[in-house]
C-alpha positions as CSV (number, residue, x, y, z in Angstrom):
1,X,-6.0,9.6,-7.1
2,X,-7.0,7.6,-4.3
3,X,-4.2,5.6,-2.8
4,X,-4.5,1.7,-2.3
5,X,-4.8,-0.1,1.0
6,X,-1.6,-2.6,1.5
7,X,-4.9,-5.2,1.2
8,X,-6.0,-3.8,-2.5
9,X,-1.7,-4.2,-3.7
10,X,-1.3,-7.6,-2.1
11,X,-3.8,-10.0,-1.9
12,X,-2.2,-12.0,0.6
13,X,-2.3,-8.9,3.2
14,X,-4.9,-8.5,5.8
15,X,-8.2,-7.5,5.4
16,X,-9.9,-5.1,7.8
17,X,-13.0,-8.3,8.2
18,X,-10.8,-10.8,8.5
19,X,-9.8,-9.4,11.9
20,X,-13.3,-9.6,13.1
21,X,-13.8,-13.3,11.3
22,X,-10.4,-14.6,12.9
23,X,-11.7,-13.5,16.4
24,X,-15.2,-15.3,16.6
25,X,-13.7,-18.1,17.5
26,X,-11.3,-17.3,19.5
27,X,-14.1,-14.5,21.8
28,X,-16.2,-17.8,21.6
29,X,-13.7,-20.9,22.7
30,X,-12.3,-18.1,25.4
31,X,-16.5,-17.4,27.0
32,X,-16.5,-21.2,27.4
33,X,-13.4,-21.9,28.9
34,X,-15.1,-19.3,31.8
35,X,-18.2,-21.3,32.0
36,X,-16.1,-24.9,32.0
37,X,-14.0,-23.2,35.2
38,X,-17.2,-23.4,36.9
39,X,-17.6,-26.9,36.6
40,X,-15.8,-28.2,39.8
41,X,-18.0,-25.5,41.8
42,X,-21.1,-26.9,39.9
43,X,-20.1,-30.2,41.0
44,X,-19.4,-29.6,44.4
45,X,-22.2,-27.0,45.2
46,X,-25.3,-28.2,42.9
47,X,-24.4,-31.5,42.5
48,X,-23.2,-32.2,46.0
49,X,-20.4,-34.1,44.5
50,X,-17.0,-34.6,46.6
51,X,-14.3,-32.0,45.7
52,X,-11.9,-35.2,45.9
53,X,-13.7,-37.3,43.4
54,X,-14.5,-34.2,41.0
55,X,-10.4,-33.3,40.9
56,X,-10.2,-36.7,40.2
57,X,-12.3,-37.2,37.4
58,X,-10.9,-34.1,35.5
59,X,-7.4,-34.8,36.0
60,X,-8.3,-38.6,34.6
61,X,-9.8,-36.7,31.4
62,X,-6.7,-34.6,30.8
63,X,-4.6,-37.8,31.0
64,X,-6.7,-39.2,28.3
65,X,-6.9,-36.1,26.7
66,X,-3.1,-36.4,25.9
67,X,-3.3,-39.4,23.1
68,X,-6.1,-37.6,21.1
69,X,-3.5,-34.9,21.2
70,X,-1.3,-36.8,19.2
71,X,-3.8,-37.9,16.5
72,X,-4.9,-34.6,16.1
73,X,-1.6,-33.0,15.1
74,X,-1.0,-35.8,12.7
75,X,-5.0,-35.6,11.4
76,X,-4.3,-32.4,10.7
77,X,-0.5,-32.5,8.9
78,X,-2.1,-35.0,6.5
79,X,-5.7,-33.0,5.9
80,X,-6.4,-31.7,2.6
81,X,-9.8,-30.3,1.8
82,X,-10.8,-27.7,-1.1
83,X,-11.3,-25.7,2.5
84,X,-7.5,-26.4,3.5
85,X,-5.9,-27.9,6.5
86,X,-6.8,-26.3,9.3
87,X,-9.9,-24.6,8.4
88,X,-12.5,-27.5,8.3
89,X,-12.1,-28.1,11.9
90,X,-13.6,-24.7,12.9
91,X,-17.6,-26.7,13.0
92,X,-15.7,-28.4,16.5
93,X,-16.9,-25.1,18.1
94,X,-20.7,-25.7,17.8
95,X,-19.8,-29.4,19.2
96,X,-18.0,-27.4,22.4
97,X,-21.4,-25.3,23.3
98,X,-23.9,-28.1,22.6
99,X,-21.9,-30.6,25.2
100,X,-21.4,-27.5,27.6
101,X,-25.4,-27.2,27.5
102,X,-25.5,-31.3,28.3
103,X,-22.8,-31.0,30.6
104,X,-24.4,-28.2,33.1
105,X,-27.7,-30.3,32.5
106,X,-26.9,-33.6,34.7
107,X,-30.2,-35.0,35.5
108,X,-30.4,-36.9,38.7
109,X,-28.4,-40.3,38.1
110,X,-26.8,-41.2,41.5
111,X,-23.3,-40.6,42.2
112,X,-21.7,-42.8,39.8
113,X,-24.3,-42.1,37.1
114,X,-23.2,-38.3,37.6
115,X,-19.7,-38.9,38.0
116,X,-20.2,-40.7,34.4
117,X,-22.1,-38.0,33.0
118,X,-19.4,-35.7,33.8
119,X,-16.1,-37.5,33.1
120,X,-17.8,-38.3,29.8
121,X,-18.9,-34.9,28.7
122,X,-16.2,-33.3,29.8
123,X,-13.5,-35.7,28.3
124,X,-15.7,-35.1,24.8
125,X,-15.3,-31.4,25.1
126,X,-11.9,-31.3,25.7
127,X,-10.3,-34.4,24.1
128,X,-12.6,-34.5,20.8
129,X,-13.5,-30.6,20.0
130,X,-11.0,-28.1,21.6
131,X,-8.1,-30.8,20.9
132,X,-9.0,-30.0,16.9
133,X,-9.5,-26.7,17.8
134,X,-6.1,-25.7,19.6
135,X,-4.2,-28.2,17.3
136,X,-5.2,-26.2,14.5
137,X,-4.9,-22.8,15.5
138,X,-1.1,-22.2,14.3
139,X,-1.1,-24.6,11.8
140,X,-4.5,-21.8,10.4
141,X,-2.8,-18.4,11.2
142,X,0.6,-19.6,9.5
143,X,-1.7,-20.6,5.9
144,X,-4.1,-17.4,6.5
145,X,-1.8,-15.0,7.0
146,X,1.8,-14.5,5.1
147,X,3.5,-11.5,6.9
148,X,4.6,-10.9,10.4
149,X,3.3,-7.9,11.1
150,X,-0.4,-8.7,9.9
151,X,0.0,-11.3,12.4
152,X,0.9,-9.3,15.3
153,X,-1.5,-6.7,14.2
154,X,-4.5,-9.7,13.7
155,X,-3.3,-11.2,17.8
156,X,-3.4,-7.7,18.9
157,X,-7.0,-6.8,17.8
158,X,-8.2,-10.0,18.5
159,X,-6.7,-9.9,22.1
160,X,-8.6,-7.0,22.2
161,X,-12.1,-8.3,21.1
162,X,-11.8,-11.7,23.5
163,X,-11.0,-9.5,26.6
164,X,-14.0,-7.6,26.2
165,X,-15.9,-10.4,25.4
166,X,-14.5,-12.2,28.2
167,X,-14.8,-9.2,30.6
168,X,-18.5,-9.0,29.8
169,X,-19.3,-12.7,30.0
170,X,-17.2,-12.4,33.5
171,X,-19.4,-9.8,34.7
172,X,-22.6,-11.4,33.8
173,X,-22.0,-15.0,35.1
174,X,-21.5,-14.3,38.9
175,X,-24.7,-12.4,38.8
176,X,-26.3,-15.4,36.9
177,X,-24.4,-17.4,39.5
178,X,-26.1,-15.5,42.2
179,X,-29.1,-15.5,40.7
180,X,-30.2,-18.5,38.7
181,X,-27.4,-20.7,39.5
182,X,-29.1,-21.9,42.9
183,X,-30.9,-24.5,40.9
184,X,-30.1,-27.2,38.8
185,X,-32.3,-25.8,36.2
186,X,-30.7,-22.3,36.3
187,X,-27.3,-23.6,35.5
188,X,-28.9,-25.0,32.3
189,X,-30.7,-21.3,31.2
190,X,-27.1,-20.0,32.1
191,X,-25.3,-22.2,29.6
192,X,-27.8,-21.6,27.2
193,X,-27.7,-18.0,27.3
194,X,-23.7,-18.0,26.3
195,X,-23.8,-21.3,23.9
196,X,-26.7,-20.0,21.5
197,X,-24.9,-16.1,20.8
198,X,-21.3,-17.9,21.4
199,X,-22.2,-20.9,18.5
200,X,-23.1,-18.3,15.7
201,X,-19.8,-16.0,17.0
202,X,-17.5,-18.6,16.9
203,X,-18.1,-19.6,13.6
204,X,-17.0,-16.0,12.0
205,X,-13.4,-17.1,11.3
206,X,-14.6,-20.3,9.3
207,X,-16.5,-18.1,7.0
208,X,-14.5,-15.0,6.5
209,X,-10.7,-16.4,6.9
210,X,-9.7,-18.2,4.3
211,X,-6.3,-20.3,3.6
212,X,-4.4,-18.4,1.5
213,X,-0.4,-19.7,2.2
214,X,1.2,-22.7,0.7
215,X,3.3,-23.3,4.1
216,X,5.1,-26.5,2.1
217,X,6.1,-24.6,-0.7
218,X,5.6,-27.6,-3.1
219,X,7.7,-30.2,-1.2
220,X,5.5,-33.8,-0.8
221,X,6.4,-34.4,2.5
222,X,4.0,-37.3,4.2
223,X,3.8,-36.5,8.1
224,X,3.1,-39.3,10.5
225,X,3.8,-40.2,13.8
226,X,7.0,-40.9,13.6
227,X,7.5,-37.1,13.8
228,X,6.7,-36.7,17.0
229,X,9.9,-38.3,18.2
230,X,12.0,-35.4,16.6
231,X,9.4,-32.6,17.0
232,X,9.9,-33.8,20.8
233,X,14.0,-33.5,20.3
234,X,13.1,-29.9,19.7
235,X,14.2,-28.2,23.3
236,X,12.4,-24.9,22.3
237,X,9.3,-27.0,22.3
238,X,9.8,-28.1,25.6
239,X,10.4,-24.2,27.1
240,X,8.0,-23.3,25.2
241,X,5.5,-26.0,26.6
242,X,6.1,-25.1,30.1
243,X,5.7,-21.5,29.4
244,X,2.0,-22.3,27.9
245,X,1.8,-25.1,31.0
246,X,1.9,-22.3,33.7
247,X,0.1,-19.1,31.7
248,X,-3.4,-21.2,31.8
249,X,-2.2,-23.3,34.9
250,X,-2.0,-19.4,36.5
251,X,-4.9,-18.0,34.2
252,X,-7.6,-21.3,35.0
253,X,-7.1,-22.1,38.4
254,X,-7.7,-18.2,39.1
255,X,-10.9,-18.6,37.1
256,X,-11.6,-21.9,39.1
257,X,-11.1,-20.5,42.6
258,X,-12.0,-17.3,42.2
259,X,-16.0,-18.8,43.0
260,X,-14.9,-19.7,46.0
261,X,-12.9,-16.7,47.4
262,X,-15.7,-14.3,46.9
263,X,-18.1,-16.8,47.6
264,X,-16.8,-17.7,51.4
265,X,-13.7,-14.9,52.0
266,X,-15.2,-12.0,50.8
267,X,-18.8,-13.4,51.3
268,X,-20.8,-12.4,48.4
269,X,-20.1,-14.2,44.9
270,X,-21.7,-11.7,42.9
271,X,-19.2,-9.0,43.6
272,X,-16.6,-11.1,41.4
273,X,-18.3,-9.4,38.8
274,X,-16.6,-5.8,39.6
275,X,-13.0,-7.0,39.9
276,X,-13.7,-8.8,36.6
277,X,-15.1,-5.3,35.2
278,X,-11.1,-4.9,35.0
279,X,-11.4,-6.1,31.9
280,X,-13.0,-3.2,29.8
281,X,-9.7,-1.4,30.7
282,X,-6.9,-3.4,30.0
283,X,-7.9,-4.5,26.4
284,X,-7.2,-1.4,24.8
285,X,-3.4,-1.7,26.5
286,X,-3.1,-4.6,23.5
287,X,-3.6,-2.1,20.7
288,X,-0.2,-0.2,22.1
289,X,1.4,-4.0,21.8
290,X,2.7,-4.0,18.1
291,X,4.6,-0.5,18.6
292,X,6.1,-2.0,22.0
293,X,7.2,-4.8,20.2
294,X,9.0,-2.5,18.0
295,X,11.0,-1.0,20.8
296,X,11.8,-4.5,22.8
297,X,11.5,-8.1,22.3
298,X,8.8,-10.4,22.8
299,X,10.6,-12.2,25.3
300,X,11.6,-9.0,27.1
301,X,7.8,-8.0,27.5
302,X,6.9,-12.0,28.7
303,X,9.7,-11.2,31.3
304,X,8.3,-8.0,32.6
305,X,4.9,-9.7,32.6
306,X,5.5,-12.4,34.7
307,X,7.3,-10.0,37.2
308,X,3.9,-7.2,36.8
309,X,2.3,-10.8,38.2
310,X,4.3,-11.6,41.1
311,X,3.3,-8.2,42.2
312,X,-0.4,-8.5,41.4
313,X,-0.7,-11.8,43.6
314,X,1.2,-10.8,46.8
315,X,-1.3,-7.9,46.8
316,X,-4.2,-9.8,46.4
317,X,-2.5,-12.3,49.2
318,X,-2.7,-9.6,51.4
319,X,-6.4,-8.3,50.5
320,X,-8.3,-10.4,52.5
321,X,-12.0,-9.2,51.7
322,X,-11.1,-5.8,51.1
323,X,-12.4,-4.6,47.3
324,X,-10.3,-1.7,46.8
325,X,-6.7,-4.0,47.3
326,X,-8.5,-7.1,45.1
327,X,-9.4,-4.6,42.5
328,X,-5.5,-3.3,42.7
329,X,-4.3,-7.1,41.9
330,X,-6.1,-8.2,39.7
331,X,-5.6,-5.2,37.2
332,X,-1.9,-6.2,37.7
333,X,-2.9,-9.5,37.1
334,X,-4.6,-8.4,34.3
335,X,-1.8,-6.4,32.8
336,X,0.3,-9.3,33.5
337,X,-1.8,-12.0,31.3
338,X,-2.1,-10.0,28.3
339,X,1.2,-10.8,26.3
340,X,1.1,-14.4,27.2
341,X,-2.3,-15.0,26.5
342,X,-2.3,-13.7,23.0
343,X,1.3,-13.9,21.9
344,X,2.9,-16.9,22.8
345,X,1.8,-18.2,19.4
346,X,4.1,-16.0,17.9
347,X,6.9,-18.0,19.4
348,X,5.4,-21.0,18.0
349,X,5.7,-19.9,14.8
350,X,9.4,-19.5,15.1
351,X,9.7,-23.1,16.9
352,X,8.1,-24.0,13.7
353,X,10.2,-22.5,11.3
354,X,13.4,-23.3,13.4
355,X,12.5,-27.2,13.1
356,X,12.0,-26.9,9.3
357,X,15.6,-25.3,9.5
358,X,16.7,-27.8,11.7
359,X,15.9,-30.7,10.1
360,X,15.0,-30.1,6.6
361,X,10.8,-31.0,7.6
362,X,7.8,-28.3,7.9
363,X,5.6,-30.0,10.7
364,X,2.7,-28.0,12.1
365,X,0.2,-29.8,13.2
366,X,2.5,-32.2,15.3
367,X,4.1,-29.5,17.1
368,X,0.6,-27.2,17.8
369,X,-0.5,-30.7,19.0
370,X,2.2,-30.6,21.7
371,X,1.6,-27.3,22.9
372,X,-2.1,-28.1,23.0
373,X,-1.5,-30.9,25.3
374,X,0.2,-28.6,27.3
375,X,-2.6,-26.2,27.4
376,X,-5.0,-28.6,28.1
377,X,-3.0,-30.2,30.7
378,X,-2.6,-27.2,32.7
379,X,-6.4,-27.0,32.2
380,X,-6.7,-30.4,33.9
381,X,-4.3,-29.7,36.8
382,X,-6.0,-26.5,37.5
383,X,-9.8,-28.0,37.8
384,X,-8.7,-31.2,39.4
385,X,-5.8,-29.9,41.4
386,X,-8.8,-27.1,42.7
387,X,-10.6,-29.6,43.6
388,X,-8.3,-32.2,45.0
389,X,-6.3,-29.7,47.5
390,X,-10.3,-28.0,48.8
391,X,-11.5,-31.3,49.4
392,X,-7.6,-32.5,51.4
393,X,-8.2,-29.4,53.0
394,X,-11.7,-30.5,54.0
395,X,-13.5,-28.2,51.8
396,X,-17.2,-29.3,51.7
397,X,-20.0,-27.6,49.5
398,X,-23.0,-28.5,51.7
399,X,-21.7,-26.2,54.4
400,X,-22.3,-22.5,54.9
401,X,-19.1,-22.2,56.5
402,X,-16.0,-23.9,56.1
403,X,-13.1,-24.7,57.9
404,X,-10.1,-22.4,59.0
405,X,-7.7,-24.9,56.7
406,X,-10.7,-24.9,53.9
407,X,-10.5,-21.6,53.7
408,X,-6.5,-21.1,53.6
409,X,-6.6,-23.5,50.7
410,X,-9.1,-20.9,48.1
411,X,-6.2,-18.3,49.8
412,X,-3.5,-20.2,48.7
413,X,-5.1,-21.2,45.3
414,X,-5.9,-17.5,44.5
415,X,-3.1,-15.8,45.4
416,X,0.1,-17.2,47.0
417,X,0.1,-20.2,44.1
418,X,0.1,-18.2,41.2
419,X,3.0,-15.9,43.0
420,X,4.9,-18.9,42.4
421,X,4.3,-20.5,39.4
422,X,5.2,-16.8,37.9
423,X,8.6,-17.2,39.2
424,X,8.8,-20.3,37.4
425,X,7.7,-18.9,34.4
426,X,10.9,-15.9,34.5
427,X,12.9,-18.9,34.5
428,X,11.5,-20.5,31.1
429,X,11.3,-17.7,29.7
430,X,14.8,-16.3,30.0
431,X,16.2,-20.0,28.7
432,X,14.1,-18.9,25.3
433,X,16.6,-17.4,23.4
434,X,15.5,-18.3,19.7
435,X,14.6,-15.0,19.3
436,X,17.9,-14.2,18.8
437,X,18.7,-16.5,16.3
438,X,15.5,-16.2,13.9
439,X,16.5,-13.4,11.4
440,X,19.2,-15.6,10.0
441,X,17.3,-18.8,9.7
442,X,14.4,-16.8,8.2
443,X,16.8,-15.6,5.8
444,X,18.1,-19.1,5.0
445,X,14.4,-20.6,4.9
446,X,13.3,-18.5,2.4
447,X,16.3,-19.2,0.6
448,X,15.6,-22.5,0.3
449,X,11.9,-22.2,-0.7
450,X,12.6,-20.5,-3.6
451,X,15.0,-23.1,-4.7
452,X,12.3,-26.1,-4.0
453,X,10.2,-24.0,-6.2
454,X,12.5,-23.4,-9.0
């Protein structure tokens, strides 16, 4: 007799297509979030915008960006569709590609009409369609998924697909760069050519993943804003925040600058494309992940992690233009990003689970609005703050060649920067010790479910 998969005995396990599904969108929101790093050199070199006013203008959208935060997270505790909570929102993704397309697409306007084109675009991507997106993205694999382990199986896999993804799409844009992107015109073929594949990708997890877990467990709880004030008493939420704050500060502003330091240190930007070719290595390293996690804590591998990235940006600080030692750092950085970049939600999902412990209240979409505003912030910081310390520095993109302090400046963004906000991040990450206290409030949890139930 044939024996059943744990899928065909349990209908709340995993399914083999639901791993696929649940990455679409995750392979698709990650392809933009290259293309949208390009934005400040777009600005700057096509548009012949000043790096001053282009930091400027993104780090104004990320500020504004923070109050849609806050109605998303409550939107989303108080949605109830015959789709579920969190589900429904997955259509934002064909918004995201269709306003990249407009956004890479800025007809001639003048400087304040492109400054307005920009800002305005932008601030629709971000605030509007990847605030739903990021704000529902717990609050989904907490009701998709009931058991740990599918979980960290499902991040695992799908870290795997996105880096590939993203490794291919990071090939193919600096030569697209190099190529088509000399013209305003190009820049819109190039944005086509990822939005119209990207659109029918990211909609996979919509259609295959559906909400399965009652997360509530009966309990008529209204959520409102007036959560937010203890959700923000919550000090793991605050760690946990800075952790996410300086992964994608490290992870975009590397993305952002990295233009720029093959463009004028190593002098040809289409050779980006083979230290990005990294990435059809290190994926697989995330399919080893669940057995590691067996042997040590998620917390120890963050820690090792950051220090792996300490050592991957001194020896890019010290590369200059030579390939060889670039290629050496950034497949430390690479092996550096991997658990933060696809794990941290795990520890959200504790933070979550300790708060309805804490104080008696499940609230999801309140606290993944939190950390979304931290993600999006560091998003901000890292294509303004690009742009704001180039143009201090006296970065100008009309000119061939730059200046000597120019020049230090995409040095210090790509390398010496990052060195430092990894230190930081050992810091958060050894005052995260919830880890140790989760098997007993787990235990007590479910305790207490049953008894709502009953």
């Amino acid at each position: 007799m044939k024996k059943e998969k744990k899928y065909q005995q349990d209908p709340y396990r995993m399914r083999p297509i639901q791993m696929a599904g649940w990455s679409g969108r995750a392979i698709s929101i990650a392809v933009n979030v290259i293309v949208l790093m390009q934005i400040t050199f777009y600005c700057t070199n096509i548009l012949a915008m000043s790096p001053v006013l282009v930091g400027t203008l993104l780090m104004a959208s990320k500020i504004f960006d923070g109050v849609t935060d806050i109605f998303a997270g409550v939107l989303i505790d108080k949605t109830k569709t015959r789709w579920g909570k969190a589900r429904p929102y997955e259509f934002s993704i064909l918004f995201v590609w269709a306003a990249t397309v407009l956004l890479f697409s800025c007809p001639d306007l003048g400087n304040l009409g492109k400054a307005v084109w920009v800002f305005a675009i932008y601030s629709f991507i971000n605030c509007i369609c990847v605030t739903l997106l990021n704000a529902s993205e717990a609050v989904y694999l907490v009701r998709a998924f009931k058991y740990e382990d599918d979980r960290t199986k499902l991040l695992s896999v799908n870290g795997l697909l996105v880096m590939l993804f993203c490794t291919a799409a990071g090939m193919v844009f600096p030569i697209l760069m190099g190529t088509l992107g000399t013209t305003k015109g190009g820049w819109t073929t190039m944005t086509l050519i990822m939005a119209i594949p990207m659109m029918l990708i990211g909609m996979g997890r919509f259609l295959l993943v559906k909400e399965k877990v009652d997360t509530t467990a009966g309990a008529a709880v209204k959520i409102g804003f007036k959560d937010f004030v203890p959700a923000m008493q919550n000090k793991y939420i605050w760690i946990f925040c800075g952790i996410t704050l300086f992964v994608n500060l490290i992870s975009n502003s590397v993305s952002s600058v990295g233009t720029y330091y093959f463009a004028y240190v190593v002098g040809d930007i289409k050779l980006l494309s083979i230290v990005n070719m990294l990435g059809l290595i290190t994926p697989f390293l995330l399919l080893l992940m669940p057995k590691l996690l067996s042997k040590i804590s998620l917390k120890q591998l963050f820690l090792y992690s950051f220090f792996i990235g300490i050592i991957g940006s001194v020896i890019r600080g010290i590369a200059g233009a030579n390939i060889p030692l670039l290629v050496l750092g950034s497949l430390f950085q690479s092996l550096a990003s991997m658990a933060p970049s696809y794990y941290t939600v795990l520890l959200l999902l504790d933070i979550m689970d300790y708060h309805e412990w804490k104080k008696g209240v499940r609230v999801e979409g309140v606290l993944s609005a939190i950390n979304s505003f931290a993600g999006k912030l560091s998003g901000g910081i890292a294509a303004g703050g690009v742009g704001l310390l180039m143009g201090i520095c006296g970065f100008d993109g009309t000119l061939a060649v730059q200046s000597s302090t120019a020049m230090g400046s995409i040095v210090a963004l790509y390398c010496w920067i990052p060195a430092v906000l990894y230190a930081f991040l050992i810091l958060f990450i050894r005052l995260f010790d919830l880890d140790k206290k989760m098997p007993k409030i787990r235990e007590e949890l479910e305790e207490r479910r049953k008894a709502a139930v009953q």
